[in-house]
NUFITI-393039 format. One record per residue (C-alpha): x, y, z; residue number from 1. Coordinates in steps of 0.001 Angstrom, whole numbers, plus 500000, padded with zeros to 6 digits. Layout:
# NUFITI-393039
X;Y;Z;NUM
...
This chain:
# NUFITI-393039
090274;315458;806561;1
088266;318902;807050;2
085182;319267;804936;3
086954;323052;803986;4
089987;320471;802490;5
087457;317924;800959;6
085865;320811;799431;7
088360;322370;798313;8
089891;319805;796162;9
086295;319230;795086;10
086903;323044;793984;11
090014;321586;792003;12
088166;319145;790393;13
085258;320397;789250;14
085038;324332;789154;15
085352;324247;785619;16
082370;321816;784989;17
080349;323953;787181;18
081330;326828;785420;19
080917;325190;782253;20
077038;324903;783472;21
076574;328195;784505;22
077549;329541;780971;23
075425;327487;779486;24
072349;327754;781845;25
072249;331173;783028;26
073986;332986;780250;27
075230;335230;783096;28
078372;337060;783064;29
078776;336506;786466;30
079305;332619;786341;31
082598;333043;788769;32
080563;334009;790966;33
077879;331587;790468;34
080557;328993;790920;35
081768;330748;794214;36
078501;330609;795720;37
077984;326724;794868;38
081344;325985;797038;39
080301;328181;799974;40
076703;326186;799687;41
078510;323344;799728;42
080651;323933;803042;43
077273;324868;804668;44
075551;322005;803343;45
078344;319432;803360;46
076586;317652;806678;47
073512;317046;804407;48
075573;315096;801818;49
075180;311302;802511;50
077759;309743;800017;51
075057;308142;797965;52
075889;310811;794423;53
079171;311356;793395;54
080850;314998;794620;55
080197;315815;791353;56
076577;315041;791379;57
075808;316729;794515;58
077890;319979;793714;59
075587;319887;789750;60
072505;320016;791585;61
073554;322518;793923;62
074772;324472;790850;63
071178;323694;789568;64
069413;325377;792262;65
072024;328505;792464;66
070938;328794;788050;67
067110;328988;789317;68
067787;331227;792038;69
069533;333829;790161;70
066661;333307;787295;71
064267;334406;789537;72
066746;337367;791082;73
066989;338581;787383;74
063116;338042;786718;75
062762;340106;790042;76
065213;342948;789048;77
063182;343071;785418;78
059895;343346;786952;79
061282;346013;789330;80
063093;348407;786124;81
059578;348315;784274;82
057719;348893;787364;83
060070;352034;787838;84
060244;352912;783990;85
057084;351513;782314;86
059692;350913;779709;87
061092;347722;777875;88
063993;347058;779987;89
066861;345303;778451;90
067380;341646;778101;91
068763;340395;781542;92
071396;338274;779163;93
074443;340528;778174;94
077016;339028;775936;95
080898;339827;776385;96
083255;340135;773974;97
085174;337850;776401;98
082717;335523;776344;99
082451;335696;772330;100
086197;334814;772103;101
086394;332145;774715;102
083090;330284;773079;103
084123;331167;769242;104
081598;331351;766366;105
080189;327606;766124;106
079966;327590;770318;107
078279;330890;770007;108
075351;329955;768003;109
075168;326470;769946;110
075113;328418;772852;111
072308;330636;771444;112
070280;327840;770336;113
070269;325864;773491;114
070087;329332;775571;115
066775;329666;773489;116
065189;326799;774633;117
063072;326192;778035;118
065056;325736;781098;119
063810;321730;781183;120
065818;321208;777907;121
068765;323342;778937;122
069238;321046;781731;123
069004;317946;779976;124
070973;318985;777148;125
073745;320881;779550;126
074059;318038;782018;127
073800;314914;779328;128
075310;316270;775718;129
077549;318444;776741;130
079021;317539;780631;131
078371;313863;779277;132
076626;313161;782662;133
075080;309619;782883;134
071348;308700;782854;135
071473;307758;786877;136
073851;311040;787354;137
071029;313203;785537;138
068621;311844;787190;139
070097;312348;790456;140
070780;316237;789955;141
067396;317225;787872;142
065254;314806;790542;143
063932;313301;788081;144
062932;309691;786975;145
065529;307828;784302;146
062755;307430;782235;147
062209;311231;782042;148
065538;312320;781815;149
065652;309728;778680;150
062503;311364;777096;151
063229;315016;777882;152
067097;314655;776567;153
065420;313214;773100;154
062655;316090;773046;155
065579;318273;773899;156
068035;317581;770557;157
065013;317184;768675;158
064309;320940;769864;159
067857;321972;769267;160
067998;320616;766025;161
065059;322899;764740;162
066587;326046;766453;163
069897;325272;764493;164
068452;325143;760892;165
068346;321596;760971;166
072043;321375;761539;167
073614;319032;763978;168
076178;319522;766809;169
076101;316186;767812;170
């Protein structure tokens, strides 16, 4: 079988996780074609995968590293507008009524909450409470020891809790 077949029923199988991710870590509009680039990553990169991670692993981390590169492309493109401006430029994170509709009320201020936090607790919380991800699995993608992906995750609801009013998603 081709790696462009092998990836893409990998594509089949878990675009919408990876999407999933990229809403919820990069509060980007453009999560389609965050997704996209993952997949063409992954074709480039599919000699590097050894088998040890499931597809799905391997694809999550790659999705991890395309979140922190556009995080710093959209640092870079703020720094550049108030260079140019010497204004307050806006927030790099735009909101869609789309996106409103699809994520409805309760999912909105959820996705506000954890949005709010520091990237180290979006992870956690993204890859363990809401893609259900195991220990080993996190741990894998975020390079991180068990141990730490244990601690953080705890840290992390503890965090989210006091953004939500003390209200829990769980």
């Amino acid at each position: 079988m081709s790696r462009e077949k092998i990836i893409t029923d990998w594509f089949t199988l878990y675009s919408d996780d990876i999407y999933q991710f990229f809403i919820y870590r990069t509060g980007v509009t453009e999560a389609e074609d965050l997704v996209q680039e993952v997949y063409i990553r992954a074709i480039k990169g599919y000699n590097s995968y050894l088998g040890e991670a499931s597809p799905k692993t391997w694809l999550l981390t790659i999705a991890r590293n395309v979140a922190t590169d556009e995080y710093r492309k959209q640092k870079r493109r703020k720094l550049l507008l108030l260079i140019k401006s010497k204004e307050e430029s806006e927030s790099t994170r735009t909101d869609t009524p789309e996106l409103s509709f699809v994520m409805g009320e309760e999912n909105q201020l959820l996705y506000e909450a954890i949005h709010s936090l520091k990237p180290t607790f979006r992870d956690v919380l993204i890859l363990r409470g809401i893609k259900e991800l195991s220990v080993p699995e996190t741990s894998s993608i975020l390079g991180w020891t068990e141990n730490k992906v244990r601690s953080t995750f705890h840290r992390a609801k503890k965090a989210l809790h006091e953004k939500l009013g003390g209200y829990d998603y769980e």
